[in-house]
N, C-alpha and C positions, 0 to 999 in steps of 0.2 A: 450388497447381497444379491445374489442372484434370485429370479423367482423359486426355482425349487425349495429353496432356505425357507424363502420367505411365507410359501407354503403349507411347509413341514410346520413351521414356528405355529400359524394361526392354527391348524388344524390338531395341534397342541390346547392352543391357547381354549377355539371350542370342546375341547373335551374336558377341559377343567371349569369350563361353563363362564370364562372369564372372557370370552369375545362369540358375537351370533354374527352372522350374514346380515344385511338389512339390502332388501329388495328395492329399489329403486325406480318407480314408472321413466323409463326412455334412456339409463343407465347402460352402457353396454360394456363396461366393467363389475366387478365384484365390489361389493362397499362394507367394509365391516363396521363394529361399534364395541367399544372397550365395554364392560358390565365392573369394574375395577370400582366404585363408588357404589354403584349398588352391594356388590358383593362384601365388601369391606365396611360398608354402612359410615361410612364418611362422605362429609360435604366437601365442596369444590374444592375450598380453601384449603384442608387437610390436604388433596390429592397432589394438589401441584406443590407440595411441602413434599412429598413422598415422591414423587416423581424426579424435585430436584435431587432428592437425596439417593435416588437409584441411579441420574444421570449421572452425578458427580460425586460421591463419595461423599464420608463426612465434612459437615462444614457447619459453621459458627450460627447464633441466628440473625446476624448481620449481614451474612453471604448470603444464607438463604433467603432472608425479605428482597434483598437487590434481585436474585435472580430468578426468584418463583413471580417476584413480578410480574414479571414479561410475561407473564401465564395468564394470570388472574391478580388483580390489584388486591395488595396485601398492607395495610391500612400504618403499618407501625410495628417497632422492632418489638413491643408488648404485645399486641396482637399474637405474632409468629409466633411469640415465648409461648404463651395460654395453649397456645393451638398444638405446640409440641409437647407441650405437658398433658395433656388432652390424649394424644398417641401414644406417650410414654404411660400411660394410668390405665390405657386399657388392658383387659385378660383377652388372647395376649397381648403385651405390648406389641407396637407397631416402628416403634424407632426407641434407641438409646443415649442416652447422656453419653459424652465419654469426655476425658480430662483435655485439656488446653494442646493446641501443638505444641512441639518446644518453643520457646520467644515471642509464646501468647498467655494470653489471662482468661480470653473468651472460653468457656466450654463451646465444644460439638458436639455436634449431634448425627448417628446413624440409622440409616433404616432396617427393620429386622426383617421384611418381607423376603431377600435371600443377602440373609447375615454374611456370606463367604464371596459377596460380588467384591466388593472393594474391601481386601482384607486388612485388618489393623493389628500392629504389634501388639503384644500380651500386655507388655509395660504400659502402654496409652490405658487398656480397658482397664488394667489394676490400680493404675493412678485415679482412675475415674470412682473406682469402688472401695477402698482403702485409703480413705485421706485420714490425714495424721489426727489423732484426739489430742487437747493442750498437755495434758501429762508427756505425752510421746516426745513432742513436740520440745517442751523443755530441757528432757532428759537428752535429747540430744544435739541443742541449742549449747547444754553442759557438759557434754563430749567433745563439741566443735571447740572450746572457749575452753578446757583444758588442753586438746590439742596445739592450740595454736599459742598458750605460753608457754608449753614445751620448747616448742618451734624458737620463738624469739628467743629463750633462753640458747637455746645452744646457737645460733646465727649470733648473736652478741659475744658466747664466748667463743668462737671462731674468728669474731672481729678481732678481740683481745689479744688471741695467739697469735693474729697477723698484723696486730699493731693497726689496726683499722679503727678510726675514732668516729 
C-alpha cells in the first residue's frame, strides 16, 4: 500500500475513534494504537480470535487455536470453544457458527465485524441454521430406502432381460 492509502485508512480509522496518534518523546515518525479492545470491551484473548477470523476467513476452532497462537497463547481447543461462544452470545454478536466445510465434521466459525469481507455461500449459512429435526430426518432416510429398492428392482430385471445372472 502506498502511504497515501495508508493514510486515508487511519484517518478513517480516528474518526470512528477506533485508532489515536500516540506522541512519542524522540520518535520522529507517527505511532498509532488500535483502541479495538477497549472499544469492543473484549480481552486479548477474544481479539486475536477476531483478528484471525478477519485475516482469514472462516475456520474451525482447531485452525483458529494453531494460529491465534502465534498472537497470544491460547491454552486449548476448549479454551478457544468458550471464548467463541462468549462472542457468539453477545448483543450484538461478534462472530457466527456456520456449518462444516464439505468433507469436514468441525463447525466454523465467522466474524461479524464486516460480515461481507470473506463471503460464504447461502447453502454453508443454511446448513448451519436448519439442521434436520429426527422426524425430518427419518422421513427421508424412508424416501432414500424406498428409492433405492426401486433401483435394484428394475437393475435385476434388466439383468434378467439380458440374461445377466
Amino acid at each position: 500500500l502506498d502511504e497515501e492509502t495508508v493514510l486515508a485508512r487511519l484517518d478513517e480509522l480516528r474518526g470512528l475513534g477506533l485508532v489515536h496518534e500516540v506522541h512519542l518523546v524522540g520518535s520522529r515518525v507517527p505511532k498509532f494504537r488500535h483502541l479495538a479492545r477497549e472499544i469492543l470491551g473484549i480481552g486479548t484473548s477474544e481479539l486475536v480470535l477476531l483478528t484471525e477470523l478477519l485475516l482469514r476467513g472462516p475456520q474451525t476452532v482447531g485452525e483458529l487455536r494453531g494460529r491465534a497462537s502465534r498472537m497470544h497463547p491460547l491454552e486449548s481447543v476448549e479454551v478457544v470453544s468458550n471464548l467463541l461462544t462468549t462472542l457468539a452470545e453477545r448483543e450484538p454478536p461478534l462472530v457466527e457458527e456456520l456449518a462444516p466445510a464439505p468433507g469436514s465434521r468441525a463447525p466454523r466459525y465467522r466474524q461479524l465485524l464486516q460480515p461481507d469481507l470473506h463471503p460464504i455461500s447461502s447453502s454453508a449459512r443454511d446448513t448451519a441454521s436448519s439442521a434436520e429435526t429426527p422426524p425430518q430426518r427419518e422421513d427421508r432416510l424412508s424416501r432414500l430406502e424406498s428409492t433405492l429398492t426401486a433401483l435394484e428392482a428394475r437393475v435385476a430385471a434388466i439383468e434378467r432381460s439380458l440374461g445377466v445372472s
